[in-house]
mmJSON file of the N, C-alpha and C atoms, coordinates in Angstrom:
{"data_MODEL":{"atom_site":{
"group_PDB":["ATOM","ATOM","ATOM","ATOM","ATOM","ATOM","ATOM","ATOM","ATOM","ATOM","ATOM","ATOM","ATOM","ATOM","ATOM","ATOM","ATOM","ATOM","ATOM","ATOM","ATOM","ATOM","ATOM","ATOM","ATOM","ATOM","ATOM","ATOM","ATOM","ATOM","ATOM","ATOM","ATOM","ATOM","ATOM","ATOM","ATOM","ATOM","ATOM","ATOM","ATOM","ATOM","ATOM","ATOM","ATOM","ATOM","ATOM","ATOM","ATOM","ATOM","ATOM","ATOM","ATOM","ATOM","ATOM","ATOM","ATOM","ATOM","ATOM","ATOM","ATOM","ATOM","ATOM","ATOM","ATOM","ATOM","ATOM","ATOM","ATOM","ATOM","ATOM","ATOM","ATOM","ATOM","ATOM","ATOM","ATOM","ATOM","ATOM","ATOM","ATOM","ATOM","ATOM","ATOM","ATOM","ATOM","ATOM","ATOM","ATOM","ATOM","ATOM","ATOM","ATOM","ATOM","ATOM","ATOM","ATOM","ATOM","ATOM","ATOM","ATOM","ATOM","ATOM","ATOM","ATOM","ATOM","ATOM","ATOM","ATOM","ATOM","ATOM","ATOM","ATOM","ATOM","ATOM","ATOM","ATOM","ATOM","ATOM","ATOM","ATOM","ATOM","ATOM","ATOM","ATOM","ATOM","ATOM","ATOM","ATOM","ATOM","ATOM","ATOM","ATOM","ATOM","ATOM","ATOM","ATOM","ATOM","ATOM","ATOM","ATOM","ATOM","ATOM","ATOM","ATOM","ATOM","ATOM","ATOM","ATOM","ATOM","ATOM","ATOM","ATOM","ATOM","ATOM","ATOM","ATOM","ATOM","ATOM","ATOM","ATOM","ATOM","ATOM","ATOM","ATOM","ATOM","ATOM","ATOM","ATOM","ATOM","ATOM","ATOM","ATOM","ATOM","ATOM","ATOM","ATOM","ATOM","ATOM","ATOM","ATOM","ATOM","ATOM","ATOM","ATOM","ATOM","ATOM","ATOM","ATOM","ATOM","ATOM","ATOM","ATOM","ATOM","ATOM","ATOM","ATOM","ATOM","ATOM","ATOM","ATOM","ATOM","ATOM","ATOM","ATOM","ATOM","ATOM","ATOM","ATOM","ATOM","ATOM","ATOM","ATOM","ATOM","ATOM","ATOM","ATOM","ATOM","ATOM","ATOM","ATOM","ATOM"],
"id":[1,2,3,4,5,6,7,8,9,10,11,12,13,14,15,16,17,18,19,20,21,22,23,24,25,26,27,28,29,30,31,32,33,34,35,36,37,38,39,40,41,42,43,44,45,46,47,48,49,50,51,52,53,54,55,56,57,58,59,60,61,62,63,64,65,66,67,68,69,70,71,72,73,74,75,76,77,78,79,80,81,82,83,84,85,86,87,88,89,90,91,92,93,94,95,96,97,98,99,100,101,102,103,104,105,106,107,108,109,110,111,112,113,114,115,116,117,118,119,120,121,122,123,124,125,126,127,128,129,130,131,132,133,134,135,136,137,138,139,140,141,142,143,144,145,146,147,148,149,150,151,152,153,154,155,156,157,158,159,160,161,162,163,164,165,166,167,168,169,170,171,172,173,174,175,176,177,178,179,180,181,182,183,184,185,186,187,188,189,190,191,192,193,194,195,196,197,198,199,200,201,202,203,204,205,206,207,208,209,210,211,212,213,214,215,216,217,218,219,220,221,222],
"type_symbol":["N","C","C","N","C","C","N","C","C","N","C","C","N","C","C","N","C","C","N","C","C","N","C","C","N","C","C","N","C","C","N","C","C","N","C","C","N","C","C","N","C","C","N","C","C","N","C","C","N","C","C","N","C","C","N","C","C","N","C","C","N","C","C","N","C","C","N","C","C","N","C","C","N","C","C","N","C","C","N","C","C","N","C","C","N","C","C","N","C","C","N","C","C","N","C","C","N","C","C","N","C","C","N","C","C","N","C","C","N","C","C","N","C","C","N","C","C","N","C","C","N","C","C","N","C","C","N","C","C","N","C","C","N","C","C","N","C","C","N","C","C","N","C","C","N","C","C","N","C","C","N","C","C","N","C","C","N","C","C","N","C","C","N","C","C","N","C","C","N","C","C","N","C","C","N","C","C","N","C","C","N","C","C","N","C","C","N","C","C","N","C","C","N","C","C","N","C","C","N","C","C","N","C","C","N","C","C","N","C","C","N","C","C","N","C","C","N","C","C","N","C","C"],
"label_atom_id":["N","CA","C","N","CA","C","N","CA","C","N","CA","C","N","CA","C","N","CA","C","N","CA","C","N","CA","C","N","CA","C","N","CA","C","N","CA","C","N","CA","C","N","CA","C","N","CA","C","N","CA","C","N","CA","C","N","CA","C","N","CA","C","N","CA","C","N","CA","C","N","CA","C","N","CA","C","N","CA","C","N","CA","C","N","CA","C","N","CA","C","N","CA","C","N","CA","C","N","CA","C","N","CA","C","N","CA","C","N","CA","C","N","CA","C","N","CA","C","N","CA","C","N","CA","C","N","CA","C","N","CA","C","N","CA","C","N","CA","C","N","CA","C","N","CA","C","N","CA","C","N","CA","C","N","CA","C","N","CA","C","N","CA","C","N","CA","C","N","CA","C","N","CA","C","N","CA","C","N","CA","C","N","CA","C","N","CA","C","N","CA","C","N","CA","C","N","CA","C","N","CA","C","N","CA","C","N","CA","C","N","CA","C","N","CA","C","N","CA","C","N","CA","C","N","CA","C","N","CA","C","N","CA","C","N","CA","C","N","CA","C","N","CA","C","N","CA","C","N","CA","C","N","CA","C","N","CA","C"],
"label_alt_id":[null,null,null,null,null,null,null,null,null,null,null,null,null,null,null,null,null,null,null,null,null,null,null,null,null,null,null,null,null,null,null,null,null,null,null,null,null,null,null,null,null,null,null,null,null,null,null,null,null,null,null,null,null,null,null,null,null,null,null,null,null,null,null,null,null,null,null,null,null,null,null,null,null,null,null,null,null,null,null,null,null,null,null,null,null,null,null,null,null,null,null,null,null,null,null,null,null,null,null,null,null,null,null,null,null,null,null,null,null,null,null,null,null,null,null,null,null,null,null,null,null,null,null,null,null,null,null,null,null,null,null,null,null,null,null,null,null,null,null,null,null,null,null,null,null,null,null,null,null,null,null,null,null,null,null,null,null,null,null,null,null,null,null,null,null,null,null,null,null,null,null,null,null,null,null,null,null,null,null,null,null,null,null,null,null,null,null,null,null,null,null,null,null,null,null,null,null,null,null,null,null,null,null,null,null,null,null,null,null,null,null,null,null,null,null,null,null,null,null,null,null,null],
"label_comp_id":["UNK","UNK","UNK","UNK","UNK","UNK","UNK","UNK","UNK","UNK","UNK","UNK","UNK","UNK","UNK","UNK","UNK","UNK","UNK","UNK","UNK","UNK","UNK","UNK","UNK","UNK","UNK","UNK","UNK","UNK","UNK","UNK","UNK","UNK","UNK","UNK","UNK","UNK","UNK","UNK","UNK","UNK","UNK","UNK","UNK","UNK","UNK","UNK","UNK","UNK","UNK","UNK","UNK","UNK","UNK","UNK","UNK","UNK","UNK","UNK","UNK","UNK","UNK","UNK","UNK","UNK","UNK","UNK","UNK","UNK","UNK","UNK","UNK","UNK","UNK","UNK","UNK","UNK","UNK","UNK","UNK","UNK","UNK","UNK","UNK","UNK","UNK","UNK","UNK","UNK","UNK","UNK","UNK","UNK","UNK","UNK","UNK","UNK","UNK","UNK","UNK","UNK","UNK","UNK","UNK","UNK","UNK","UNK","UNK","UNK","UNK","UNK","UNK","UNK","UNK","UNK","UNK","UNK","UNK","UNK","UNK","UNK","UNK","UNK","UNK","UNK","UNK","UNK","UNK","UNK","UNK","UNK","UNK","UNK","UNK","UNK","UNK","UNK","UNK","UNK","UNK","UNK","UNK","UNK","UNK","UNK","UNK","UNK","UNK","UNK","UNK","UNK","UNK","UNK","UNK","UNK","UNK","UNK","UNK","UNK","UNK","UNK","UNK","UNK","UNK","UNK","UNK","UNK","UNK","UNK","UNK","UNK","UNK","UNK","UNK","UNK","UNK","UNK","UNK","UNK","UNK","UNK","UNK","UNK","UNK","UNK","UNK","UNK","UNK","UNK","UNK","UNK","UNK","UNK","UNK","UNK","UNK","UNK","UNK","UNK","UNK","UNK","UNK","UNK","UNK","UNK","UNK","UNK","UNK","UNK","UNK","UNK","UNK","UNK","UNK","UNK","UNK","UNK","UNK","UNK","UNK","UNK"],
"label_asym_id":["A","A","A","A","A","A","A","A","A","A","A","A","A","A","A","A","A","A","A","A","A","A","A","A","A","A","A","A","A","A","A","A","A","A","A","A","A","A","A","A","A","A","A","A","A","A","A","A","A","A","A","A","A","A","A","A","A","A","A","A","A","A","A","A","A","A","A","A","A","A","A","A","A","A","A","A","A","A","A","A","A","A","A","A","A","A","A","A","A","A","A","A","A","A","A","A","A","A","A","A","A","A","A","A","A","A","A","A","A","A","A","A","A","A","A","A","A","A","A","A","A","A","A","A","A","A","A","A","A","A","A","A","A","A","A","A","A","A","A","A","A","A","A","A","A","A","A","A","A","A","A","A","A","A","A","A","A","A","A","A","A","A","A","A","A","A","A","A","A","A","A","A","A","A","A","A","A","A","A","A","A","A","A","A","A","A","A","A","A","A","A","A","A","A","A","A","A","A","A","A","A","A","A","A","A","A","A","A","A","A","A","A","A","A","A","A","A","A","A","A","A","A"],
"label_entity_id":["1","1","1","1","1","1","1","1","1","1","1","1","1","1","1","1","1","1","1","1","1","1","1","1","1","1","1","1","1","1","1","1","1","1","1","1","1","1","1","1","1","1","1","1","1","1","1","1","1","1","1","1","1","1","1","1","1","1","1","1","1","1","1","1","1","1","1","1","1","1","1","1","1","1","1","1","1","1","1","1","1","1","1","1","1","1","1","1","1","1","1","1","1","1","1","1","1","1","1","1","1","1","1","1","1","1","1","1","1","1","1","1","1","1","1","1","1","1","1","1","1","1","1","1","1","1","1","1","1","1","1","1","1","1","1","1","1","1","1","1","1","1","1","1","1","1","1","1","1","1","1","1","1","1","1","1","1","1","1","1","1","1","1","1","1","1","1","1","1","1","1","1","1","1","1","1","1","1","1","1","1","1","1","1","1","1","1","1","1","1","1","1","1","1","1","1","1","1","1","1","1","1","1","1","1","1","1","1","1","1","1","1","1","1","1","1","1","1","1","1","1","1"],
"label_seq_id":[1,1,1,2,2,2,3,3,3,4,4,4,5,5,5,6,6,6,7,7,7,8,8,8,9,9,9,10,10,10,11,11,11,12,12,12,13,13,13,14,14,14,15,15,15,16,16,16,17,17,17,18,18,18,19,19,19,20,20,20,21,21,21,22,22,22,23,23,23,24,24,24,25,25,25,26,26,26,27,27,27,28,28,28,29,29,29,30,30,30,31,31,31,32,32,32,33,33,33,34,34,34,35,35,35,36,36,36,37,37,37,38,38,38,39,39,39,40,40,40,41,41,41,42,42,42,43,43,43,44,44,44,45,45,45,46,46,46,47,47,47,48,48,48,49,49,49,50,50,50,51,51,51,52,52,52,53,53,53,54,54,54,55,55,55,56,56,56,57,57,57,58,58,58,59,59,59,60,60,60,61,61,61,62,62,62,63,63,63,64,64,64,65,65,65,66,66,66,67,67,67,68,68,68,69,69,69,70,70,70,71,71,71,72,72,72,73,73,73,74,74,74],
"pdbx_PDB_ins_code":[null,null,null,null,null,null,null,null,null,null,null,null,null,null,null,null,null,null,null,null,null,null,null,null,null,null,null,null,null,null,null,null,null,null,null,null,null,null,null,null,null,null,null,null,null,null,null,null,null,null,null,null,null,null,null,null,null,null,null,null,null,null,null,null,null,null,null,null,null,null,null,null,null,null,null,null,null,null,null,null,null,null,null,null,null,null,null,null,null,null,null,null,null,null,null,null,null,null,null,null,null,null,null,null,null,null,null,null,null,null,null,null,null,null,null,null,null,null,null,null,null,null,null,null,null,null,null,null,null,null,null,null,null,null,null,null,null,null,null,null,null,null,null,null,null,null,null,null,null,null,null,null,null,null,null,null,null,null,null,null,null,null,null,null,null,null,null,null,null,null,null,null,null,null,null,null,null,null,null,null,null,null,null,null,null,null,null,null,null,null,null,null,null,null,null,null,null,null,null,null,null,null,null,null,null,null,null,null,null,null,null,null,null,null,null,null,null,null,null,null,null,null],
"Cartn_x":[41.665,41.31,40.143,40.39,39.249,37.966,36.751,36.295,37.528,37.193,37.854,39.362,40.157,41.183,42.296,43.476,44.27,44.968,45.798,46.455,47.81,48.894,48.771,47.87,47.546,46.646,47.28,46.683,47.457,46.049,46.72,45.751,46.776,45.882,46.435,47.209,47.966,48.247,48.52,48.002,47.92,48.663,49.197,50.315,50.329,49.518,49.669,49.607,50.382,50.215,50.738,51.244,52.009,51.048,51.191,50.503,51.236,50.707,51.372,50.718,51.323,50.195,51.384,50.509,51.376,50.588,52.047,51.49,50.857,49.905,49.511,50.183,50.893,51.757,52.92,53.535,55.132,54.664,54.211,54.295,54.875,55.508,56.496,55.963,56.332,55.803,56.267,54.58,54.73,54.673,54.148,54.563,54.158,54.513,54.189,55.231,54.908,56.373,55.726,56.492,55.567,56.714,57.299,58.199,58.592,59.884,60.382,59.2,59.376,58.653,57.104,56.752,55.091,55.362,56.237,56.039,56.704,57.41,57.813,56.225,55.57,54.549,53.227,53.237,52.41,52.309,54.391,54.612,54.133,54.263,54.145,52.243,51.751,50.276,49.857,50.42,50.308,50.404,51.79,52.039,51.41,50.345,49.634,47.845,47.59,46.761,45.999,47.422,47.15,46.403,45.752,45.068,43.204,43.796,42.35,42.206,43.631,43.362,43.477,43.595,43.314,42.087,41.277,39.686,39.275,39.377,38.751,39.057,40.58,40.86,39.769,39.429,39.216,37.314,36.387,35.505,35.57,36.406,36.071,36.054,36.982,36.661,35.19,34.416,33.154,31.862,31.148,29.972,29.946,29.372,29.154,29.832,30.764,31.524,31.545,31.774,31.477,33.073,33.259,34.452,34.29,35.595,35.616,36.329,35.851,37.066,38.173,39.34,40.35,40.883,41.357,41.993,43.12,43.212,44.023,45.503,46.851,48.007,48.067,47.438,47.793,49.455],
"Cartn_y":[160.467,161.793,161.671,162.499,162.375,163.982,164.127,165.408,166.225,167.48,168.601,167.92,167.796,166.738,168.18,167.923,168.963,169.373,170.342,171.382,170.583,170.837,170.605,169.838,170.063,169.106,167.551,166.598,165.415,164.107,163.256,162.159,160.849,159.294,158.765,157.158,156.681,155.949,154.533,153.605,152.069,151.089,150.37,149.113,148.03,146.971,146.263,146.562,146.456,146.788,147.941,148.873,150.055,151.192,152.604,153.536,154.844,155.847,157.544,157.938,159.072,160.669,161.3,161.639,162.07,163.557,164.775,165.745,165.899,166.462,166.738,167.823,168.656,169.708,169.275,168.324,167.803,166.111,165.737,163.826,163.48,163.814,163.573,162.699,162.084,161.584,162.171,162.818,163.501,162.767,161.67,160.842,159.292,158.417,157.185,156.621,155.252,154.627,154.12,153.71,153.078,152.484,150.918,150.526,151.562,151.623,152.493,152.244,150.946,151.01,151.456,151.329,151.951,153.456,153.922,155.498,156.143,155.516,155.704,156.008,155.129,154.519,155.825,155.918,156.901,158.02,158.86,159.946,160.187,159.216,159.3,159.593,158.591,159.056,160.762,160.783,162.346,163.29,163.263,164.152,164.111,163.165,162.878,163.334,163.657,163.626,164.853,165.572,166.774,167.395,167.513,169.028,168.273,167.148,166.439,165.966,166.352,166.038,167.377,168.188,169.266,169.734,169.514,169.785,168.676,167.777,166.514,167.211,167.82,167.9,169.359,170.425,171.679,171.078,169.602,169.224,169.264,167.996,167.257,168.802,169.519,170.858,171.879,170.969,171.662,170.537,171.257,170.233,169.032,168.927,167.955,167.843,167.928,167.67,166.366,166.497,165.234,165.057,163.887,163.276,162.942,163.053,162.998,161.635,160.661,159.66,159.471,159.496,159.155,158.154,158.541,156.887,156.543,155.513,154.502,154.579,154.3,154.481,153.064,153.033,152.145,151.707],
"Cartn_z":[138.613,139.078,140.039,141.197,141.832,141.891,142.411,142.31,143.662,142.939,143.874,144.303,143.785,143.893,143.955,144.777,145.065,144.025,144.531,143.224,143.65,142.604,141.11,140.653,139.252,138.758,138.901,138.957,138.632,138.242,138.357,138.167,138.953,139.229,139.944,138.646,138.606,137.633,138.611,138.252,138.979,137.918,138.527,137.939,138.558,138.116,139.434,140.922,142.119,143.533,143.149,142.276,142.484,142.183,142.595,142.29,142.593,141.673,141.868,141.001,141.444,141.042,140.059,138.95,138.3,137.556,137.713,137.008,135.787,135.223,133.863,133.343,134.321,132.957,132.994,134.299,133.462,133.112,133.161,133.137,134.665,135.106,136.342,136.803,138.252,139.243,140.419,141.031,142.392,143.362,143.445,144.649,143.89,145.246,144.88,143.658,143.342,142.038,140.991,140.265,139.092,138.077,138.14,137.322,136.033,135.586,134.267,133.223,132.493,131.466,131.134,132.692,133.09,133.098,134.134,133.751,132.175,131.451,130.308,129.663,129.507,129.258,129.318,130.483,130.993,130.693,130.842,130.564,128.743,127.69,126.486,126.42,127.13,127.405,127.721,128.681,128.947,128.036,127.4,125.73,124.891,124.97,123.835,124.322,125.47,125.963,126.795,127.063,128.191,127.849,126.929,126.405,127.467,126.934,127.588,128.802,129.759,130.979,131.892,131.438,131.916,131.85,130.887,130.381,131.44,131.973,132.72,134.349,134.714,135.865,136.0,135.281,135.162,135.892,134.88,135.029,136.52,137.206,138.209,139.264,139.27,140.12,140.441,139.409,139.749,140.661,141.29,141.701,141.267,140.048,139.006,137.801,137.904,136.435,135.959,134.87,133.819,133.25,133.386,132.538,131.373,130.34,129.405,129.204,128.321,128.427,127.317,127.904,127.429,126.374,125.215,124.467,125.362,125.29,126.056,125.051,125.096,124.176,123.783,121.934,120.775,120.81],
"occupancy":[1.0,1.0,1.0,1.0,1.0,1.0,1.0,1.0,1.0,1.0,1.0,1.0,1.0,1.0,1.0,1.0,1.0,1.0,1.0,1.0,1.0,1.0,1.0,1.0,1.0,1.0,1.0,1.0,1.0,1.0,1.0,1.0,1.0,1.0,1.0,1.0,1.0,1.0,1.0,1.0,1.0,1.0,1.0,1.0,1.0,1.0,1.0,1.0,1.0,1.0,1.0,1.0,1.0,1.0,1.0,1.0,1.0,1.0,1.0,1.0,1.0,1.0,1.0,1.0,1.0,1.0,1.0,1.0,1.0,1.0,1.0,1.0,1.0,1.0,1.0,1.0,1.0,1.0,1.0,1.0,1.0,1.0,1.0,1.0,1.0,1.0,1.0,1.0,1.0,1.0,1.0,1.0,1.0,1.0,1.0,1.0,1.0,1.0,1.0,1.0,1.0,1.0,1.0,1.0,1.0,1.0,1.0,1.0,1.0,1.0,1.0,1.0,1.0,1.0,1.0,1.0,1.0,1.0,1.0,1.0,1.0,1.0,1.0,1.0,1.0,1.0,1.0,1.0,1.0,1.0,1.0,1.0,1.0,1.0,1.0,1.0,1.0,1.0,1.0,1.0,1.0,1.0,1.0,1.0,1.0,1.0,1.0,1.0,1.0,1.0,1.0,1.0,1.0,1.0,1.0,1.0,1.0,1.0,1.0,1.0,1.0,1.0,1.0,1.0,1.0,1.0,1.0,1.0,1.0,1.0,1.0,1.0,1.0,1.0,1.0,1.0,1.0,1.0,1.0,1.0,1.0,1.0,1.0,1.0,1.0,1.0,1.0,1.0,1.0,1.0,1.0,1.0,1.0,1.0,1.0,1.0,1.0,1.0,1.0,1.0,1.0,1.0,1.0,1.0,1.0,1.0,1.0,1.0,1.0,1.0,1.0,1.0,1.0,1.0,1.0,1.0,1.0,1.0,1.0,1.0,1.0,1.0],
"B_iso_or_equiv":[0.0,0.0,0.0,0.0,0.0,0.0,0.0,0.0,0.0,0.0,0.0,0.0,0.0,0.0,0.0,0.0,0.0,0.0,0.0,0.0,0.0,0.0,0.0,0.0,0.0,0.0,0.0,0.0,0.0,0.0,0.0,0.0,0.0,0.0,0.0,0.0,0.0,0.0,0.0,0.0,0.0,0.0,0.0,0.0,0.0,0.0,0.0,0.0,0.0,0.0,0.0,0.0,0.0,0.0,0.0,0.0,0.0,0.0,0.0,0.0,0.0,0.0,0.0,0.0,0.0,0.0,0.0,0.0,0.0,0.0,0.0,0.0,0.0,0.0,0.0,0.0,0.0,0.0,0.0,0.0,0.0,0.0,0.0,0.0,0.0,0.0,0.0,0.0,0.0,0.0,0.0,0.0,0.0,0.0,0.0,0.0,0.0,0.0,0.0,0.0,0.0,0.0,0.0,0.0,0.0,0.0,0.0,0.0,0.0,0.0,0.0,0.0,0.0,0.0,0.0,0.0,0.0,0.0,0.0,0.0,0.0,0.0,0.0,0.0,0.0,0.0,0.0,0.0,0.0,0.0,0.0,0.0,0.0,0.0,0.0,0.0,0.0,0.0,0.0,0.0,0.0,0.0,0.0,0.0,0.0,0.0,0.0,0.0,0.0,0.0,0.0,0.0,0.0,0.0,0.0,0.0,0.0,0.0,0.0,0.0,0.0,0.0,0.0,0.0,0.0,0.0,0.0,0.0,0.0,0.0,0.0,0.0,0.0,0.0,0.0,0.0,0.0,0.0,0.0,0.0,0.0,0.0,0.0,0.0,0.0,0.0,0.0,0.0,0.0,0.0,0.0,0.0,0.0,0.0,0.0,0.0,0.0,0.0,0.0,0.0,0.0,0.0,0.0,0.0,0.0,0.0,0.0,0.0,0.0,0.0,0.0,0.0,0.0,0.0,0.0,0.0,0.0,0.0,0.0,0.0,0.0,0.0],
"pdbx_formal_charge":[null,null,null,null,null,null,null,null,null,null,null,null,null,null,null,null,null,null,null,null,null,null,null,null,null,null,null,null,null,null,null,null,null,null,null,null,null,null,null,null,null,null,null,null,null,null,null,null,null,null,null,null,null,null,null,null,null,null,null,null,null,null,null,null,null,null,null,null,null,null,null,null,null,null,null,null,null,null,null,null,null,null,null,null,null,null,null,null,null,null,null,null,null,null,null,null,null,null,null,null,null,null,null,null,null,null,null,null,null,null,null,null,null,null,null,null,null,null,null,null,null,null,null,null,null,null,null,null,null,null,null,null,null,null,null,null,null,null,null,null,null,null,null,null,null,null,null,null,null,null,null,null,null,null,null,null,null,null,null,null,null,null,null,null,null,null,null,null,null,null,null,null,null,null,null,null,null,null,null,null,null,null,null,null,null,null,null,null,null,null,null,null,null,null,null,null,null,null,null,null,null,null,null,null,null,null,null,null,null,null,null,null,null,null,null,null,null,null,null,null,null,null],
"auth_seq_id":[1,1,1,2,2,2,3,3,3,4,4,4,5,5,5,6,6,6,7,7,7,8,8,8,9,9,9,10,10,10,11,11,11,12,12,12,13,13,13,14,14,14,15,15,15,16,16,16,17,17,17,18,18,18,19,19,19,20,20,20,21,21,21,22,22,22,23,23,23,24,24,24,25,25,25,26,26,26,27,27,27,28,28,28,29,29,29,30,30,30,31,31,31,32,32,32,33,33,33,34,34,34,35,35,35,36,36,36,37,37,37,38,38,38,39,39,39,40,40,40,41,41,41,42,42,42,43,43,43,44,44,44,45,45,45,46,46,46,47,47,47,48,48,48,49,49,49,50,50,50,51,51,51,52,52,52,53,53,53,54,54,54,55,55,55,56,56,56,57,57,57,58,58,58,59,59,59,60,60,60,61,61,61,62,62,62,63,63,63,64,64,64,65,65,65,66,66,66,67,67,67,68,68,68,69,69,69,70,70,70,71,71,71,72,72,72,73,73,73,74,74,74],
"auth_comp_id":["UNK","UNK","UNK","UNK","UNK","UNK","UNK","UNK","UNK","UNK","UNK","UNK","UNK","UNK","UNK","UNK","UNK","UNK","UNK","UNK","UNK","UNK","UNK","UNK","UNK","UNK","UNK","UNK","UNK","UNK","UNK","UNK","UNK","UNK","UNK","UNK","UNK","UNK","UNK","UNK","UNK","UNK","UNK","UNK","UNK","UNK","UNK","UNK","UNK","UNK","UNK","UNK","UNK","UNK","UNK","UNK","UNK","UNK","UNK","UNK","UNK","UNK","UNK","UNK","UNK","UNK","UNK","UNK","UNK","UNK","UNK","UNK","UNK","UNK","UNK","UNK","UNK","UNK","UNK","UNK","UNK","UNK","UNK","UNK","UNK","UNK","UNK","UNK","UNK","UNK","UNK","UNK","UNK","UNK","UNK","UNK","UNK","UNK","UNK","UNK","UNK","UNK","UNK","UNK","UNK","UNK","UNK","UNK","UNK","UNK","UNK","UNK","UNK","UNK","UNK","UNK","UNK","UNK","UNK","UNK","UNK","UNK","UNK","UNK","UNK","UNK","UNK","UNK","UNK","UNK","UNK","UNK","UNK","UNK","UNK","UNK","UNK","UNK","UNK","UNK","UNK","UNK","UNK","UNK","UNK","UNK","UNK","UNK","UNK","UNK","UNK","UNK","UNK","UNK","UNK","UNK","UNK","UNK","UNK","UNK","UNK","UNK","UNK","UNK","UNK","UNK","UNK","UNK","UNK","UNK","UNK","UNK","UNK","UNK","UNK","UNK","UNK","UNK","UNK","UNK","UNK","UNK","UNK","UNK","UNK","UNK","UNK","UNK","UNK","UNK","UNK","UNK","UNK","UNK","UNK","UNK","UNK","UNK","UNK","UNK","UNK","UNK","UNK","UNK","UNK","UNK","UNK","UNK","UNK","UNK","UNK","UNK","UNK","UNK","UNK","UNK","UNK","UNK","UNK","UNK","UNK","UNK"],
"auth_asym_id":["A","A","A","A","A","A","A","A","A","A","A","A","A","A","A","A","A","A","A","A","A","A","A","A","A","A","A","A","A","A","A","A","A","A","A","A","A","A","A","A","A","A","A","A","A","A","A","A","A","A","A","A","A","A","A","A","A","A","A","A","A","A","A","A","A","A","A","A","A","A","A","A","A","A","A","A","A","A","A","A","A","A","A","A","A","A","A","A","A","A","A","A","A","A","A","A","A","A","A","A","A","A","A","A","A","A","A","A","A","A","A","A","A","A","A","A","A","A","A","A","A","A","A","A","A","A","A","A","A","A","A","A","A","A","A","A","A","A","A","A","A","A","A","A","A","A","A","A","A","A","A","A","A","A","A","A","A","A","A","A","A","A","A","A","A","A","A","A","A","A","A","A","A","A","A","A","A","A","A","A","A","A","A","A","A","A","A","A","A","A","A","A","A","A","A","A","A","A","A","A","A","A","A","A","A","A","A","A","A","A","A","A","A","A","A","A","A","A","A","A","A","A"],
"auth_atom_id":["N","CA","C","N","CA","C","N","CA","C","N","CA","C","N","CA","C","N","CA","C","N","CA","C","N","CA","C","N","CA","C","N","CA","C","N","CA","C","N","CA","C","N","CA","C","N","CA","C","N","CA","C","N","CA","C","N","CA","C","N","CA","C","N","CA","C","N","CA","C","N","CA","C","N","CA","C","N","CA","C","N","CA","C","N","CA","C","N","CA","C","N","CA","C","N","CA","C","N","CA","C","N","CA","C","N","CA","C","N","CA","C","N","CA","C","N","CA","C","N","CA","C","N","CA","C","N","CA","C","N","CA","C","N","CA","C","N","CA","C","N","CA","C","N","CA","C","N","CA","C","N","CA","C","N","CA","C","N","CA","C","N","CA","C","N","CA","C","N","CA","C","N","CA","C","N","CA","C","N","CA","C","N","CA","C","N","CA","C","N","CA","C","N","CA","C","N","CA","C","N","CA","C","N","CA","C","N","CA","C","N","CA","C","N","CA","C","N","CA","C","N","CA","C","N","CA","C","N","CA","C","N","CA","C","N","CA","C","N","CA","C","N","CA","C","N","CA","C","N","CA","C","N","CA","C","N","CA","C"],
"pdbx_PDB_model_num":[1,1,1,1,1,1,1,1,1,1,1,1,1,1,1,1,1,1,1,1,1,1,1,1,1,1,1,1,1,1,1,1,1,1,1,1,1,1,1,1,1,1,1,1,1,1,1,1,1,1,1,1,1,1,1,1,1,1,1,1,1,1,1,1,1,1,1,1,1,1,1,1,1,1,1,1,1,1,1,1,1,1,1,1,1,1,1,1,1,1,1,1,1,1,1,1,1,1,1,1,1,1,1,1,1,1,1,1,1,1,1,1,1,1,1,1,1,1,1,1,1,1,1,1,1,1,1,1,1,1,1,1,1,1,1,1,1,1,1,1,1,1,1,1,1,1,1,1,1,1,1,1,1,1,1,1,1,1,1,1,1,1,1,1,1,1,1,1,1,1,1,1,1,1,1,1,1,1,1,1,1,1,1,1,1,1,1,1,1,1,1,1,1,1,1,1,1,1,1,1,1,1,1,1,1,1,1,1,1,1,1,1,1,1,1,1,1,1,1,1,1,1]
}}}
């Protein structure tokens, strides 16, 4: 996520050389690729997570917002 970062919400997901943006209210991928088992991967992150990446994307929209950090998927 970056500050003031465009609408839809999203965040950016890295794999090796690969990268995309992926929504926080569907999991999707809005642009960019990301092998199956990585966005499998990701999208399960998200379901498990959104409530807290929306509170993080809602942060970075202000001056100074503060991130919250994330558990990583056990």
């Amino acid at each position: 996520m970056y500050f003031k970062d465009h609408v839809p919400p999203l965040f950016h997901a890295i794999y090796q050389d690969q990268e995309a943006q992926i929504s926080i209210e569907t999991g999707s991928i809005i642009a960019g690729d990301l092998p199956n088992k990585q966005t499998r991967l990701v999208q399960a992150w998200v379901e498990l997570h959104r409530d807290e990446l929306k509170q993080n994307y809602e942060e970075l929209q202000k001056d100074f917002g503060k991130l919250k950090k994330i558990k990583p998927l056990e």
